[in-house]
N, C-alpha and C positions, 0 to 999 in steps of 0.2 A: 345803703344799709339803713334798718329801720330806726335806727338811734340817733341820726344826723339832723333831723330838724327840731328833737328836742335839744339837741346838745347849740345847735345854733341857738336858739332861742334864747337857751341861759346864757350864753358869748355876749349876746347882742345885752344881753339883760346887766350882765356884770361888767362889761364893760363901755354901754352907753355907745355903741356904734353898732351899725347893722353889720352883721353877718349872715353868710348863708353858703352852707357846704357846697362847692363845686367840684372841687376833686380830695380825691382820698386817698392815700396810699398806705401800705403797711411796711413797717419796720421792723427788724426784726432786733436782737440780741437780749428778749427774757423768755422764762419759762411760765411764770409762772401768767401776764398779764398779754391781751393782743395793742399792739400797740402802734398807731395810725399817726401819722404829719397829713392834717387837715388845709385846707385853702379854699379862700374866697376868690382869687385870682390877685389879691393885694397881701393879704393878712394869712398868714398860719399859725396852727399853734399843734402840741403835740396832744396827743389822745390814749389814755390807758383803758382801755374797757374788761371787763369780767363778768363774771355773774352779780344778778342784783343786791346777793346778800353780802359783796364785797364790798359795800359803800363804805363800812365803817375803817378796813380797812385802808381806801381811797382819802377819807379823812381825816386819819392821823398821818398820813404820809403827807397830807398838806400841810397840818401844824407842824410836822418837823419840819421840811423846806422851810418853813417861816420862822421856825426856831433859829436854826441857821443863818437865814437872812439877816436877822434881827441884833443879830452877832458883829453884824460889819465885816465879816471877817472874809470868808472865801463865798463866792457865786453858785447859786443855784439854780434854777428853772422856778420862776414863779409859777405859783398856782393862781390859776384865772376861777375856775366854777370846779366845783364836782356834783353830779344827782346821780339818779336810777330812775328808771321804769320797770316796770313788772318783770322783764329779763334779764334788764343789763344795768351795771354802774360802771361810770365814767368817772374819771378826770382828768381834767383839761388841764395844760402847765404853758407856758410861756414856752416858742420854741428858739429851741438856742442851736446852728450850726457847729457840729463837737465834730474834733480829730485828737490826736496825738500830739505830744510834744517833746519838746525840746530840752535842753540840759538847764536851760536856764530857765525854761519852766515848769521844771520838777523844782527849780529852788526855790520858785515862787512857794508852788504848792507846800513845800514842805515849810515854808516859814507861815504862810497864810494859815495852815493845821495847828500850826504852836499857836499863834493868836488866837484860833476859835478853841483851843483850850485851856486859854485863860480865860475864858467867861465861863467864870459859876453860878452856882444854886446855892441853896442853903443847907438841901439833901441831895441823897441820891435815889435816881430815880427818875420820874416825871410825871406831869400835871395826869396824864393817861394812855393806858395801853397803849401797844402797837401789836407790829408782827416783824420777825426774825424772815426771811421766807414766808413761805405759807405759815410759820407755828406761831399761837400768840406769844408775845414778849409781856410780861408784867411788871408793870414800873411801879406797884406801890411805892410812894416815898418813905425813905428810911434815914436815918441820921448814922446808922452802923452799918460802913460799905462791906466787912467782909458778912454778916450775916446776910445782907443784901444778893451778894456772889452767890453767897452759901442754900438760900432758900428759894429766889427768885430766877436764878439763873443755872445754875449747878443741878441742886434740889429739884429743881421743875422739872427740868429737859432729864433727870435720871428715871421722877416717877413717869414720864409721860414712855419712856424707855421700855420701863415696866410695863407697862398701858399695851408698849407693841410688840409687847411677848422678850425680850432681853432679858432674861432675868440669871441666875445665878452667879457667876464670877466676876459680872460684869456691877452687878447691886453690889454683892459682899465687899469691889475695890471701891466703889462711889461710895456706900456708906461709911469706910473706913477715910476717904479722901474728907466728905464731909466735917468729919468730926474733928481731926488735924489742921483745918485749912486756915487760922488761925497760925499756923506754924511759920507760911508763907510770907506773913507781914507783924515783922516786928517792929518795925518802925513806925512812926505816927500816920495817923489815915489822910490820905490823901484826898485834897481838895476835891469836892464834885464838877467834875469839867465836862460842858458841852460835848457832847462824843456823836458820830455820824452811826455809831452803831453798827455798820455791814461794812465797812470798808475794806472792800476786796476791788482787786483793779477796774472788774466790771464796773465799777459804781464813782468812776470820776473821768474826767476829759479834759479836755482844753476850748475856750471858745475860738472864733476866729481870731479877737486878739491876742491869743495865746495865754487869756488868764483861766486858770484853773477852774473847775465845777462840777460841785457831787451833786448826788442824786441818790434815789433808789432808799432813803434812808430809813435806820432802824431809833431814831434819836433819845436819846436819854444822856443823864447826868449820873458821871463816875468817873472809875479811876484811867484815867486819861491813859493810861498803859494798854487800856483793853483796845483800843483803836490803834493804836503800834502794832500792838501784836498780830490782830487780823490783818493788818498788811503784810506781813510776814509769811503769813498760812496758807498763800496761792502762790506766792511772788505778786511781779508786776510793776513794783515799784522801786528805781532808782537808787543809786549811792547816793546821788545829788542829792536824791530827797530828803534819806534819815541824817544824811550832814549836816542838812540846814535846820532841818528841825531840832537836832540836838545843839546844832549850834545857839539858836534861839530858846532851846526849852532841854537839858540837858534832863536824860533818864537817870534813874539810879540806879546802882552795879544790881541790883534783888530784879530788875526788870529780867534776866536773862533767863530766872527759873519761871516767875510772876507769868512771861509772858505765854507759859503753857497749862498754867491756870485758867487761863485768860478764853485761850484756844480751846482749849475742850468745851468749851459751851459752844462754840461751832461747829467742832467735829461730832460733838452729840446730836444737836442740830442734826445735822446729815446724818446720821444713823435713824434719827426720825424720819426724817422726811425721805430717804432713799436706800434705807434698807442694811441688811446684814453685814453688805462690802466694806461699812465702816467701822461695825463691830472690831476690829481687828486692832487698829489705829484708835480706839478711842480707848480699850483693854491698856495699850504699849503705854498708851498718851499717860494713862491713871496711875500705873506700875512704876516710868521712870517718875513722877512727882512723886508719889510714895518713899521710893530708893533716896530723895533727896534731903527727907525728913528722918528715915531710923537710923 
């Protein structure tokens, strides 16, 4: 592949040891990146590539692995280099051996999560953009979380809705959800906690020593319920898990409406990015929060 002697290059560059591509393979389980476990015959490492005008992408997915890291808290894949050439952009991560786990490694995971959500900010938000999926995420930072939900997250993904032709019942319930949502939290704002952002089962594993690691991240600082609840919104994840996390970091009874607040900027999400099927479920999703306010 034509991308392998630059990509060694910057290996050898950033990490002060020669490198040089001898075999390549592909991996599969995303949609959106192709994604390679490179070797020298010693050294591997893993490989996202895309189109060139995906670097910025590739770059904030680095600072949040590093966000994370920096946290002490649960294991990630280091990032090693990312560039581009005229066609393609990379990034390189550290490669880590992932499988499945165990009962007693979901309790890990699940206490190691309470931990990376006791590290705060001072807002919500973060230092700069990402992407949800393919869609941008906007982090302006903000010191008021629900207006934050309400414009950056909620707001966004309704007008970008609008954008892909969704418009009447589906605007008339968001505009009315917007102006309410306020209703949802009446308790004090919650602390801006380190959040992994996509946490869906795709986006965590176990290493060989069975300690837990995400990936794949969408990262910013909020309310720590938003990352509960996307576990929720595929499955995947354990009793073990939510026991030990509430054991360590106990929710509040408001999480059980909150957490479909939460969920609709996902399920909108997928209405963007794939279409009418989800029209349906994001209509129910806006309706019952509604019902739980008049």
């Amino acid at each position: 592949m034509h991308v392998w002697h630059d990509i060694s290059a910057q290996i050898s560059a950033a990490t002060n040891t020669l490198f040089k591509v001898k075999q390549s393979h592909s991996i599969g389980g995303g949609c959106i990146n192709q994604a390679y476990c490179i070797t020298d015959g010693v050294q591997r490492y893993f490989v996202k590539l895309n189109t060139a005008d995906s670097l910025i992408m590739f770059e904030a997915e680095a600072a949040g692995l590093m966000e994370i890291h920096q946290s002490k808290t649960l294991r990630v894949p280091l990032p090693v280099c990312y560039g581009h050439d005229d066609q393609t952009a990379w990034l390189v991560l550290e490669y880590l051996p992932l499988s499945g786990g165990g009962r007693g490694h979901a309790v890990d995971l699940g206490r190691q999560l309470a931990a990376m959500h006791r590290t705060t900010s001072e807002q919500f938000g973060w230092v700069r953009d990402n992407t949800i999926g393919q869609t941008l995420q906007i982090n302006t930072q903000s010191s008021d979380w629900v207006n934050f939900w309400r414009m950056q997250r909620l707001g966004f993904q309704l007008d970008l809705a609008k954008t892909n032709g969704h418009n009447g019942k589906l605007q008339k319930l968001g505009e009315q959800l917007l102006i309410d949502l306020d209703k949802f939290f009446p308790g004090a704002s919650p602390p801006p906690a380190l959040l992994h952002g996509d946490l869906w089962s795709g986006n965590y594993a176990y290493d060989d020593s069975g300690n837990p690691v995400l990936f794949d991240p969408a990262v910013y600082y909020g309310d720590r319920e938003a990352d509960i609840a996307m576990t929720e919104l595929f499955g995947g994840f354990s009793a073990d898990f939510y026991s030990a996390y509430r054991y360590d970091y106990p929710l509040d009874s408001g999480y059980n409406i909150r957490k479909l607040v939460y969920n609709l900027y996902h399920i909108l999400n997928h209405l963007n990015l794939f279409g009418s099927s989800y029209r349906h479920q994001t209509e129910q999703t806006i309706n019952t929060l509604l019902a739980e306010i008049r």
